[in-house]
BALOBA-1460 file (C-alpha; in Angstrom, 3 decimals):
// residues 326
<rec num="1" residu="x" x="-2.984" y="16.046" z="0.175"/>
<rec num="2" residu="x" x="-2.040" y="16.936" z="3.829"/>
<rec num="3" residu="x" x="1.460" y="17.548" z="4.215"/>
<rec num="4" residu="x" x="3.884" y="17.574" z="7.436"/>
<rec num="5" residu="x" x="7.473" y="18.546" z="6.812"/>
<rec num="6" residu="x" x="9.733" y="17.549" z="10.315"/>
<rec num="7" residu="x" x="11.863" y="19.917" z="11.355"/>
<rec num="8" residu="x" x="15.695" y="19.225" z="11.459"/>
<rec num="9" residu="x" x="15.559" y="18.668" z="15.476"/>
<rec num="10" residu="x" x="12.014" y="16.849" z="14.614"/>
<rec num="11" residu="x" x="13.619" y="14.534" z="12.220"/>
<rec num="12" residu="x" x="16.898" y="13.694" z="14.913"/>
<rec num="13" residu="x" x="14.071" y="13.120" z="17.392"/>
<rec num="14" residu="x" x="12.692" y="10.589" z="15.049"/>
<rec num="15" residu="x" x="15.615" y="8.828" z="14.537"/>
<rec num="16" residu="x" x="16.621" y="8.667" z="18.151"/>
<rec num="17" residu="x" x="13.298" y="6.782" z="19.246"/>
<rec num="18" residu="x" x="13.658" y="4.501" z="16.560"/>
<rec num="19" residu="x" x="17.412" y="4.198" z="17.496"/>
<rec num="20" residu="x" x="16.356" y="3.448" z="21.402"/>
<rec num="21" residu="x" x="13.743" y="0.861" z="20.726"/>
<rec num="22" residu="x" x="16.144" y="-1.038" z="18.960"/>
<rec num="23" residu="x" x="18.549" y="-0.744" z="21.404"/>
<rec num="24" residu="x" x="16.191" y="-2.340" z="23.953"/>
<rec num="25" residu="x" x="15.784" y="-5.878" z="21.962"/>
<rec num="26" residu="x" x="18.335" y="-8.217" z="20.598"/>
<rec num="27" residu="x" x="16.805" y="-9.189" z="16.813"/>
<rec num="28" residu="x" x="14.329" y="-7.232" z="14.811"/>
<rec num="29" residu="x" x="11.013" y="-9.288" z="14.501"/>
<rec num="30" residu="x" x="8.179" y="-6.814" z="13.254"/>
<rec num="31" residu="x" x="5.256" y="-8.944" z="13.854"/>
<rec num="32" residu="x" x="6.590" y="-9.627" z="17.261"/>
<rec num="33" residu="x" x="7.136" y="-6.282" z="18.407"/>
<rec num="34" residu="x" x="4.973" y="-3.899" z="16.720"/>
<rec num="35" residu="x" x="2.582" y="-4.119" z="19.664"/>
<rec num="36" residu="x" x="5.360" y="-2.367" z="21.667"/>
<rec num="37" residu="x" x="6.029" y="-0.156" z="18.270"/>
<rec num="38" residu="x" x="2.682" y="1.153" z="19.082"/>
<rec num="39" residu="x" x="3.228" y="2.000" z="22.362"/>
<rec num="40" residu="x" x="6.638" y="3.857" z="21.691"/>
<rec num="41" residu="x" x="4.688" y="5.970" z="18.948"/>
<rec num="42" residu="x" x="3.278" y="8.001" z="22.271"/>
<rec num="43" residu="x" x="7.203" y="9.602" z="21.674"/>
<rec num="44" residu="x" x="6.856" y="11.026" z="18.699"/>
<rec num="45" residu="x" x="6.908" y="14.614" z="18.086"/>
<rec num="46" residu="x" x="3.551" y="16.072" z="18.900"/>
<rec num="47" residu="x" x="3.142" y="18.410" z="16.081"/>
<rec num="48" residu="x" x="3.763" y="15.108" z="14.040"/>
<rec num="49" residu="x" x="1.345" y="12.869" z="16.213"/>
<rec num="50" residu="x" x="-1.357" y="15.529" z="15.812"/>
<rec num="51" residu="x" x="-0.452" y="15.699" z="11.912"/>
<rec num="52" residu="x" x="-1.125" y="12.273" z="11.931"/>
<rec num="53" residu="x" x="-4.352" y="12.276" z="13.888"/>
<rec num="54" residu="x" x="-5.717" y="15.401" z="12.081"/>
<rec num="55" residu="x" x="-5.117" y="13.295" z="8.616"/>
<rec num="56" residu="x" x="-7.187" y="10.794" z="10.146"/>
<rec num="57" residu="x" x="-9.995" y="12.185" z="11.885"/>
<rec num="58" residu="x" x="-10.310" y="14.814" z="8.436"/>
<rec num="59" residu="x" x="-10.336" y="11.662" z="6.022"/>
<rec num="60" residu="x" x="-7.609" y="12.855" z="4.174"/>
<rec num="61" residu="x" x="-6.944" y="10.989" z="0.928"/>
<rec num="62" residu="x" x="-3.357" y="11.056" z="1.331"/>
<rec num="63" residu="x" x="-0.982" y="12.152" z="4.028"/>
<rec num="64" residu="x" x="2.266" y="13.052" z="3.070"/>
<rec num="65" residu="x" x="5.512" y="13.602" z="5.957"/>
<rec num="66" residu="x" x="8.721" y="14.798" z="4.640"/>
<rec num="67" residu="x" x="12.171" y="14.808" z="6.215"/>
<rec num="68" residu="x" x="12.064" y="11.706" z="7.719"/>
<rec num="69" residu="x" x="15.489" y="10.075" z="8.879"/>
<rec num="70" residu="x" x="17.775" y="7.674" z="6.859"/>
<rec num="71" residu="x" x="20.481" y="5.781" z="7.626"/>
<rec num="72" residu="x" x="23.450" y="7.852" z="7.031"/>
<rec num="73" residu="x" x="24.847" y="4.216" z="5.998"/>
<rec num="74" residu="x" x="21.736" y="2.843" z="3.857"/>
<rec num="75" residu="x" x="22.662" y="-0.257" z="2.092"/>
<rec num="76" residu="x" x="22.327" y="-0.390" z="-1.859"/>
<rec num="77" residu="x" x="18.967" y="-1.452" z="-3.188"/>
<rec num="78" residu="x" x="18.389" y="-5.181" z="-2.950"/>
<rec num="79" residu="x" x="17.635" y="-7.160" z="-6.379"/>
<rec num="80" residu="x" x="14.178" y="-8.189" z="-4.993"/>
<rec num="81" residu="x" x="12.343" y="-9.019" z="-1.738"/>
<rec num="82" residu="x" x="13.855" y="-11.975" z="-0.600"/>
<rec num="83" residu="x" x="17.813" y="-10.723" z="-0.451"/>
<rec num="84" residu="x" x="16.245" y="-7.585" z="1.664"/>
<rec num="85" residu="x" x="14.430" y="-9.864" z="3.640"/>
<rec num="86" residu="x" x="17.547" y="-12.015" z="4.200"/>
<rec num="87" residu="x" x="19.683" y="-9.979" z="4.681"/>
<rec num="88" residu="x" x="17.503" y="-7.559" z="7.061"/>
<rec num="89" residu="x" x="17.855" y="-4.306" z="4.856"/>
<rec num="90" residu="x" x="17.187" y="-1.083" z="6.374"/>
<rec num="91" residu="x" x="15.263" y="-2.326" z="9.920"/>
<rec num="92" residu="x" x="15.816" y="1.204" z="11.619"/>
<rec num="93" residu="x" x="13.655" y="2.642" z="8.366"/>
<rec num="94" residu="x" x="11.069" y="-0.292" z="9.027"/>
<rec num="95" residu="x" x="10.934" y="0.772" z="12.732"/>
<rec num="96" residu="x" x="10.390" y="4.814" z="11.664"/>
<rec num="97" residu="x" x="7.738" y="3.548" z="8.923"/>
<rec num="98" residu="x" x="5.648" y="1.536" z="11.745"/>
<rec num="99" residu="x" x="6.468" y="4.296" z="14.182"/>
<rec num="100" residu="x" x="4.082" y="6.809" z="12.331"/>
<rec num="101" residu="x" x="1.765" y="3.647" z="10.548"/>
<rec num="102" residu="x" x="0.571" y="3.104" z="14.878"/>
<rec num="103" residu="x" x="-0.091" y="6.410" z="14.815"/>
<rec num="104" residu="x" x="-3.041" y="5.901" z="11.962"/>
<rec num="105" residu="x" x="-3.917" y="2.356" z="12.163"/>
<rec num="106" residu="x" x="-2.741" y="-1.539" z="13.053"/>
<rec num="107" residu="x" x="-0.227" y="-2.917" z="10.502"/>
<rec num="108" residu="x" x="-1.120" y="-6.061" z="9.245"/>
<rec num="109" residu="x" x="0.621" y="-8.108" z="6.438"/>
<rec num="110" residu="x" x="-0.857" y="-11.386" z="3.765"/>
<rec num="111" residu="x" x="0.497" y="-15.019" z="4.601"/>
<rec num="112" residu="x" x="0.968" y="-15.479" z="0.788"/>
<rec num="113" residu="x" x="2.560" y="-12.342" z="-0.009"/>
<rec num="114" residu="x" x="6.392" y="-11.422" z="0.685"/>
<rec num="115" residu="x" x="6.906" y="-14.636" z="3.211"/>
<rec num="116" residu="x" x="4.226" y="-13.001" z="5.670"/>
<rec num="117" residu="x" x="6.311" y="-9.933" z="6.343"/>
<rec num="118" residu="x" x="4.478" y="-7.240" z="8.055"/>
<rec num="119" residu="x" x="6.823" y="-4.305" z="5.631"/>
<rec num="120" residu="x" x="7.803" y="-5.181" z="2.432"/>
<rec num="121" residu="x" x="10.392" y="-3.976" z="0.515"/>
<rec num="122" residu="x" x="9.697" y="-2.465" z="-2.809"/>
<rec num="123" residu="x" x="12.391" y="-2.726" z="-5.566"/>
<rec num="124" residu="x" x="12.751" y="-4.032" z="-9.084"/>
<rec num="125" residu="x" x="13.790" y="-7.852" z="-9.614"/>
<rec num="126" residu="x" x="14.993" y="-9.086" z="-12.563"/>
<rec num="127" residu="x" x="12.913" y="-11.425" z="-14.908"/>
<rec num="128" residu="x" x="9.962" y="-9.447" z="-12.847"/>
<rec num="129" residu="x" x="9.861" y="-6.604" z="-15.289"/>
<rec num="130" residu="x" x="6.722" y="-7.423" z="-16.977"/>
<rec num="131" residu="x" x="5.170" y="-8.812" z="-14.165"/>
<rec num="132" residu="x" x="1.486" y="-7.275" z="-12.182"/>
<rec num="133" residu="x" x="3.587" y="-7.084" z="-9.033"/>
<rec num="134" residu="x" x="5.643" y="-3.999" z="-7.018"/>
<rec num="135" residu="x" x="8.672" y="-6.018" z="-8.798"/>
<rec num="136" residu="x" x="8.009" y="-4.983" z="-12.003"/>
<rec num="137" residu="x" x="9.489" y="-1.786" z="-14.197"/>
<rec num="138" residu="x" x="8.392" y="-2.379" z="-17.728"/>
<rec num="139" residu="x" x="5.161" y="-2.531" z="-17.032"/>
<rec num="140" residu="x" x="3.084" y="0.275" z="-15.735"/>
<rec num="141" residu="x" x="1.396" y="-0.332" z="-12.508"/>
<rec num="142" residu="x" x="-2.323" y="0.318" z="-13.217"/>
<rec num="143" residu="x" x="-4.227" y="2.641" z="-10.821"/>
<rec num="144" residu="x" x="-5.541" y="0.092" z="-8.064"/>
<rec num="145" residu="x" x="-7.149" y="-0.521" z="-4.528"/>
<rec num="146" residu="x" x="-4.593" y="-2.250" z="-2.655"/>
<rec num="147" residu="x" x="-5.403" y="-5.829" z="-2.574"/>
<rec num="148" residu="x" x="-8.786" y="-5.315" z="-3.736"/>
<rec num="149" residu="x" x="-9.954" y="-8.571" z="-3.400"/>
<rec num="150" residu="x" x="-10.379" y="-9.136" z="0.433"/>
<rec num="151" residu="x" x="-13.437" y="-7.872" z="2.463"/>
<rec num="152" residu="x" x="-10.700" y="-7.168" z="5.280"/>
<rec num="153" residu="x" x="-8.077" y="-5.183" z="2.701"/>
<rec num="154" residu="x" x="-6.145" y="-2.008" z="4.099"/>
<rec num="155" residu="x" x="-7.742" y="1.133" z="5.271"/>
<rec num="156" residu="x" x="-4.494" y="2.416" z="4.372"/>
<rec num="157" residu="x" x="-1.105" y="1.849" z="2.790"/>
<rec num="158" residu="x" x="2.158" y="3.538" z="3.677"/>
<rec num="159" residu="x" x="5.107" y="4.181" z="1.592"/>
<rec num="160" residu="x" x="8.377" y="5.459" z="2.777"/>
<rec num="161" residu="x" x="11.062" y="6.533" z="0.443"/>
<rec num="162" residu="x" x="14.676" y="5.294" z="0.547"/>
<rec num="163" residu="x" x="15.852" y="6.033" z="-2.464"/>
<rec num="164" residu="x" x="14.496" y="7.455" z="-5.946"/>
<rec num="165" residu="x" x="17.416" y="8.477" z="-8.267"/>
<rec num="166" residu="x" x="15.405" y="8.602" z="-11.056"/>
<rec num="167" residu="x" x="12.182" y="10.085" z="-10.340"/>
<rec num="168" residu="x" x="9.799" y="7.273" z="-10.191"/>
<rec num="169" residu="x" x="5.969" y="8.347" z="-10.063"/>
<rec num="170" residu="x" x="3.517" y="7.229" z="-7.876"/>
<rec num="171" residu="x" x="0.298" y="7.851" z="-9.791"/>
<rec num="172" residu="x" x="-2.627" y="8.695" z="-7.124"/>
<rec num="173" residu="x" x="-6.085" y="9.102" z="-8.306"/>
<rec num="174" residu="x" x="-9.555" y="9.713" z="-6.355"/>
<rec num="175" residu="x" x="-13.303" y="9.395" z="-7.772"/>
<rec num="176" residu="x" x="-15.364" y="12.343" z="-7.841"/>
<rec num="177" residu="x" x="-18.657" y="10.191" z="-7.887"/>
<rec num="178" residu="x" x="-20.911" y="13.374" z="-8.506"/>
<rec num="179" residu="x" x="-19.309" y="13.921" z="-11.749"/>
<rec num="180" residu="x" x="-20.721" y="10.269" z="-12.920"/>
<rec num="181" residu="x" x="-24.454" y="10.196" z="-14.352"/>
<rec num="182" residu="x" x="-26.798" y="9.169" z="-11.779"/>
<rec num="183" residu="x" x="-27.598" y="5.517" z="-13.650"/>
<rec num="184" residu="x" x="-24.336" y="4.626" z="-13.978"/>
<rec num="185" residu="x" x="-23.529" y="5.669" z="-9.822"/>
<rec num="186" residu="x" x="-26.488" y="3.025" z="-9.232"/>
<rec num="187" residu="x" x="-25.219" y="0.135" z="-11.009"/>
<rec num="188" residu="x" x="-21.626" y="0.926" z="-9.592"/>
<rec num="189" residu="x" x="-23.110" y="0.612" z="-5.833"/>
<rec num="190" residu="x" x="-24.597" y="-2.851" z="-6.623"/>
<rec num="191" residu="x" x="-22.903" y="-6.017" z="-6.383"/>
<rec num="192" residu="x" x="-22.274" y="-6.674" z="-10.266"/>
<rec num="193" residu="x" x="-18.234" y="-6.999" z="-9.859"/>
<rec num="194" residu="x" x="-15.764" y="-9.575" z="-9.334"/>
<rec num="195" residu="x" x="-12.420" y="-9.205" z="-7.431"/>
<rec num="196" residu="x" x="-9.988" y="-11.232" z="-7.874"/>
<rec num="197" residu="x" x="-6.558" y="-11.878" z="-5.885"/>
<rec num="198" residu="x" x="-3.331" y="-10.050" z="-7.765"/>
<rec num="199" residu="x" x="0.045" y="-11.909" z="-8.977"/>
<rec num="200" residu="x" x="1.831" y="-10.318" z="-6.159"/>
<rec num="201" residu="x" x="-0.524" y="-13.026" z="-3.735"/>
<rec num="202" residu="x" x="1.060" y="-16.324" z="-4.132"/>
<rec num="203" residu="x" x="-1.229" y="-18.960" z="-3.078"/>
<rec num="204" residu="x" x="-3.053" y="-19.450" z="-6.260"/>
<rec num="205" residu="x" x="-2.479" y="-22.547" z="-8.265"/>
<rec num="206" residu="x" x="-0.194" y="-21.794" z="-11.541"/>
<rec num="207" residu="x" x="-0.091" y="-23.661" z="-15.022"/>
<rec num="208" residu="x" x="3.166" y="-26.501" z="-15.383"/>
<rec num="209" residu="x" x="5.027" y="-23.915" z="-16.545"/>
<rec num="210" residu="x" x="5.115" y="-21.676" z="-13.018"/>
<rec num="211" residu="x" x="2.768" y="-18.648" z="-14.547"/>
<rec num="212" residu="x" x="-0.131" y="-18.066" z="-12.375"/>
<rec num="213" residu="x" x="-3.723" y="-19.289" z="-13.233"/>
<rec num="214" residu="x" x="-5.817" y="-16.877" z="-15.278"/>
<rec num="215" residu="x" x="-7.544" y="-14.367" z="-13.577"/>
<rec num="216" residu="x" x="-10.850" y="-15.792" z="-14.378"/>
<rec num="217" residu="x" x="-10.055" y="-18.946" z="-12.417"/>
<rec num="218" residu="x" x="-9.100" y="-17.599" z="-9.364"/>
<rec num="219" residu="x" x="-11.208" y="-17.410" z="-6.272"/>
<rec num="220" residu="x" x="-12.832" y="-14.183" z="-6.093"/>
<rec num="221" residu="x" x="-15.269" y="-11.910" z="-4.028"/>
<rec num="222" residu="x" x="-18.717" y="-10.063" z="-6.086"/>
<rec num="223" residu="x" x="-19.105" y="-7.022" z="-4.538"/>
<rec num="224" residu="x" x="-19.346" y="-3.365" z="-5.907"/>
<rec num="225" residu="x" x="-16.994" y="-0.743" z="-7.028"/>
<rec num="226" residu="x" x="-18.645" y="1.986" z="-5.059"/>
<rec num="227" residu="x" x="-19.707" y="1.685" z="-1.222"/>
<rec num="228" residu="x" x="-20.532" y="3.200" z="1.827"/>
<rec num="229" residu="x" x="-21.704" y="6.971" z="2.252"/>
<rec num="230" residu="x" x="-24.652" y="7.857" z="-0.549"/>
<rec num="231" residu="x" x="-22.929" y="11.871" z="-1.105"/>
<rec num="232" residu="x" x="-19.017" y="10.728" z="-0.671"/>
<rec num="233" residu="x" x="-18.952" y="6.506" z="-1.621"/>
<rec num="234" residu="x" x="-15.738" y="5.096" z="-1.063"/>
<rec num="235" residu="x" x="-13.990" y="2.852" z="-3.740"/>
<rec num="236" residu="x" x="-13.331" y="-0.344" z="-4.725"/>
<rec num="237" residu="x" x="-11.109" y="-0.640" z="-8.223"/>
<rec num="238" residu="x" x="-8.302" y="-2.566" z="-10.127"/>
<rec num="239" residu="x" x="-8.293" y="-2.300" z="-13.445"/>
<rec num="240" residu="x" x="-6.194" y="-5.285" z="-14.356"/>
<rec num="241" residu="x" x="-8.056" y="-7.597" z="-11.403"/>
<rec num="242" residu="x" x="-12.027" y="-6.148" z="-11.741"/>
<rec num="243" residu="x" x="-14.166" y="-7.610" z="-13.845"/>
<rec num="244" residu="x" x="-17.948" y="-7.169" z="-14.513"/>
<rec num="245" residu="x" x="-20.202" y="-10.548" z="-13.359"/>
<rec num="246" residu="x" x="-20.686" y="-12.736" z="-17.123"/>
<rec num="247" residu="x" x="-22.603" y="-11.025" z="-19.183"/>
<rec num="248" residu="x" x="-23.365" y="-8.085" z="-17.453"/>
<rec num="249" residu="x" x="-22.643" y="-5.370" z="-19.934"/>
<rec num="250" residu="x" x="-24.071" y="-2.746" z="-18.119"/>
<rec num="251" residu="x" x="-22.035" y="-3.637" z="-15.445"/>
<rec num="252" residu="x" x="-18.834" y="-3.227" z="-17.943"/>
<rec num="253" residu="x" x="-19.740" y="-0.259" z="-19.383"/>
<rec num="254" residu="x" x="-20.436" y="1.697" z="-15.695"/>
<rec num="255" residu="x" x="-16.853" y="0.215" z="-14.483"/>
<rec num="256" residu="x" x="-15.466" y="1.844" z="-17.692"/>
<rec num="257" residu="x" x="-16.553" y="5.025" z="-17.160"/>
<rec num="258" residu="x" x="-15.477" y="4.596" z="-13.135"/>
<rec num="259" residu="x" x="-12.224" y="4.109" z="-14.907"/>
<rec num="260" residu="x" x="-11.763" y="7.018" z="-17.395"/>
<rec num="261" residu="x" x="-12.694" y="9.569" z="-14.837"/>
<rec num="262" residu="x" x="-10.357" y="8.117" z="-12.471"/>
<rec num="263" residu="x" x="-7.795" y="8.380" z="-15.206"/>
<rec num="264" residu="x" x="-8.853" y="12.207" z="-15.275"/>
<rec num="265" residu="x" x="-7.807" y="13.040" z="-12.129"/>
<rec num="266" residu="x" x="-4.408" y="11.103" z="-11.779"/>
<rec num="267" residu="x" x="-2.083" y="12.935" z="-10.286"/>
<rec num="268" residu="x" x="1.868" y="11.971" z="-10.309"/>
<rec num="269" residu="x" x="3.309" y="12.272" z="-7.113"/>
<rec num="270" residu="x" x="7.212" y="11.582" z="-7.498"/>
<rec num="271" residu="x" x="8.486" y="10.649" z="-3.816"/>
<rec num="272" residu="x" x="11.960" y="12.086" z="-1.982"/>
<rec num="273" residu="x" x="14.305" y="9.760" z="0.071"/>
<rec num="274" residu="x" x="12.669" y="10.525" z="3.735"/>
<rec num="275" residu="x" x="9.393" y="11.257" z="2.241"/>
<rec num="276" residu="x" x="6.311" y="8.589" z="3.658"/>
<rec num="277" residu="x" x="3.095" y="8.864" z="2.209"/>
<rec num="278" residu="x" x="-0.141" y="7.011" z="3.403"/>
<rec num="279" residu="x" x="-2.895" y="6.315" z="0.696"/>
<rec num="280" residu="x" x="-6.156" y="5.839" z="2.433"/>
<rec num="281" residu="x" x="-7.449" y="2.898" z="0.405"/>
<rec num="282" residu="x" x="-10.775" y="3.508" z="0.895"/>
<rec num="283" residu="x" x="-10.707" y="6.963" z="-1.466"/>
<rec num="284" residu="x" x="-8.135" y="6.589" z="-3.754"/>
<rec num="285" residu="x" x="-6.630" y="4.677" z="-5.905"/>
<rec num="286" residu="x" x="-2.549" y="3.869" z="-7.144"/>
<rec num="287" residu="x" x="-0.377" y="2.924" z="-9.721"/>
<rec num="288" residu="x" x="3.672" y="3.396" z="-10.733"/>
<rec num="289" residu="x" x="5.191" y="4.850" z="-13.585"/>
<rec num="290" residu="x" x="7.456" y="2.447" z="-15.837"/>
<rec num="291" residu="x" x="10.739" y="2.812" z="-15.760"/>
<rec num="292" residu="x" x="14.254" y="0.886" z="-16.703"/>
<rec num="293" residu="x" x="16.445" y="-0.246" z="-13.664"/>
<rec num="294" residu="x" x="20.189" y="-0.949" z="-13.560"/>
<rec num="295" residu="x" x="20.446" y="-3.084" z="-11.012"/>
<rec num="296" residu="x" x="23.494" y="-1.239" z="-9.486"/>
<rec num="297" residu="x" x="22.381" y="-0.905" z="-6.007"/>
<rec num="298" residu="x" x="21.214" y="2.505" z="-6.986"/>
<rec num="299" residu="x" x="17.659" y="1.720" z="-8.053"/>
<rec num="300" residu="x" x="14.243" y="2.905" z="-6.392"/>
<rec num="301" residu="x" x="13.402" y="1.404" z="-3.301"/>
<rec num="302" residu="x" x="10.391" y="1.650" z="-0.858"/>
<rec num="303" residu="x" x="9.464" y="0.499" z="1.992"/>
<rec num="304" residu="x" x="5.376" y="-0.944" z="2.250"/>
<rec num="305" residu="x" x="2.746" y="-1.713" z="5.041"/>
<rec num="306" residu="x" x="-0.791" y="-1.909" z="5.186"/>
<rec num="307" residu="x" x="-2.562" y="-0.428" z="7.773"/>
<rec num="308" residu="x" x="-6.633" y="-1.385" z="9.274"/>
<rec num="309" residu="x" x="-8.300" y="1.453" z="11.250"/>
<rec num="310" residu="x" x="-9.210" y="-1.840" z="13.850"/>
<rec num="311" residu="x" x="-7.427" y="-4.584" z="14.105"/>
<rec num="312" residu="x" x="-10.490" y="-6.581" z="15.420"/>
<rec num="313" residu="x" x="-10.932" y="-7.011" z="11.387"/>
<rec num="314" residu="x" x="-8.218" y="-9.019" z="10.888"/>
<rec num="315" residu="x" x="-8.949" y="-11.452" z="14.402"/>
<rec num="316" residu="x" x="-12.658" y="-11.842" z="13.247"/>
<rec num="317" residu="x" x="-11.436" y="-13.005" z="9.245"/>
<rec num="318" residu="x" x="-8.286" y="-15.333" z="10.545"/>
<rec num="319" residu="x" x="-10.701" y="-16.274" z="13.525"/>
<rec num="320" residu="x" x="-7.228" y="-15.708" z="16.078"/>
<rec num="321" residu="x" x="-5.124" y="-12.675" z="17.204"/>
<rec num="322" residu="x" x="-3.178" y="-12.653" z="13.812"/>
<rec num="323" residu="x" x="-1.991" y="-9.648" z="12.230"/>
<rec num="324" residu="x" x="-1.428" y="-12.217" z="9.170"/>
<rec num="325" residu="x" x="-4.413" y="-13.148" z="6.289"/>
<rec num="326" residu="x" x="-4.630" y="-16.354" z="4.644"/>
């Protein structure tokens, strides 16, 4: 992990460009504006900015920056998305999370997930508990690709912290290909896998009774788990949404040995209030530890963007300029 801890006059800094560019526009509208978010970035602290661009250039797996700045006045955790997103919880923390997102990437966001918002807000909603979505707290988040399905998904995600009372983990994990016999490397760099959309992506058709469709019967891509470089492959994996092609128990067997050594090298990483971390989604995976909200206002909340390393991604798959996937 590469880690950048601001200063105290680093983190004011911070907060004061995010504090000016609001003051220059009369509504908060990230997909609008988070070409001239970019542009604004130029502002940040260098010793951040080349942080940032070291991360980047190095490949780091994760990038962590602590001591970012809060609202001395943060709102209590919403009971779900769509009261943050009405109520337009925490924008100056949106603005500092795409401040330093510009810095690594383009921000992008999913037409069918959170109402097309380019940052989402992560925080438990009730009768989600159980649920395969960021919503959930009974259920344990299994280690994952972010949206693993899509050709054009994230080179990176970003989390920022705004509140963790209780300690939440954010399970990371990476995949020491190497360590994997080389039979069971080959069959995991062929196309033998399916992908398939999560519950957290909404446009799939559901039974009468509002669950979604079965996996199996969503649209899906076949691709492989493992990709790119032959010495250093990046990955491809989510447990609860990869599936071998029919049949192909070869195929099952290599993706559950991808899976156990992944599980070997989790590592919990319990986030701060101020703390961001970007995941590069190429080289490791994620997941969330379970835990039992109160629904006080007092419960763990994130804030959540996707990043692309070009943008020129997303224009070629939604065939306009659109920072937004179908």
């Amino acid at each position: 992990m590469a880690r950048y801890t601001l200063t105290p006059a680093e983190s004011a800094d911070v907060g004061d460009l995010a504090d000016r560019f609001l003051a220059t526009r009369q509504t908060w509208d990230p997909l609008r504006d988070v070409d001239e978010v970019r542009t604004w970035a130029e502002e940040l602290p260098p010793g951040l900015r080349k942080a940032l661009v070291a991360g980047r250039s190095a490949e780091a797996p994760v990038i962590s920056v602590a001591n970012l700045p809060l609202s001395d006045d943060l709102v209590a955790t919403p009971p779900g998305w769509e009261i943050a997103e009405k109520e337009g919880a925490a924008i100056r923390e949106e603005v500092v999370l795409l401040l330093l997102a510009s810095v690594l990437g383009d921000p992008f966001g999913w037409a069918n997930q959170q109402n097309g918002r380019l940052v989402h807000d992560v925080c438990p909603a009730k009768g989600k508990e159980n649920s395969l979505t960021s919503a959930s707290s009974k259920t344990q988040l299994a280690l994952h690709t972010e949206d693993v399905f899509h050709a054009c998904r994230g080179d990176y995600v970003a989390l920022l912290c705004l509140r963790n009372p209780d300690q939440v983990g954010t399970t990371v994990a990476g995949l020491d290909a190497s360590a994997l016999p080389d039979a069971v490397r080959e069959v995991l760099q062929q196309d033998r896998f399916r992908f398939f959309p999560d519950d957290s992506h909404e446009t799939a058709p559901r039974y009468a009774d509002g669950r979604p469709v079965a996996r199996e019967e969503r649209e899906h891509e076949t691709a492989s788990v493992l990709f790119g470089p032959l010495d250093t492959p990046y990955l491809r994996m989510d447990e609860d949404f990869t599936s071998p092609v029919p049949g192909d128990r070869e195929a099952g067997a290599a993706m559950r040995q991808c899976a156990e050594k992944l599980a070997e090298s989790a590592e919990r990483v319990v986030l701060s209030p101020g703390e961001a971390v970007f995941l590069d989604n190429y080289q490791v995976v994620h997941g969330r530890d379970l835990f039992t909200p109160r629904y006080d206002g007092t419960d763990r909340w994130l804030k959540r963007t996707s990043m692309v390393r070009d943008l020129r991604r997303t224009y070629v798959h939604t065939r306009s300029r659109s920072r937004i996937l179908g």
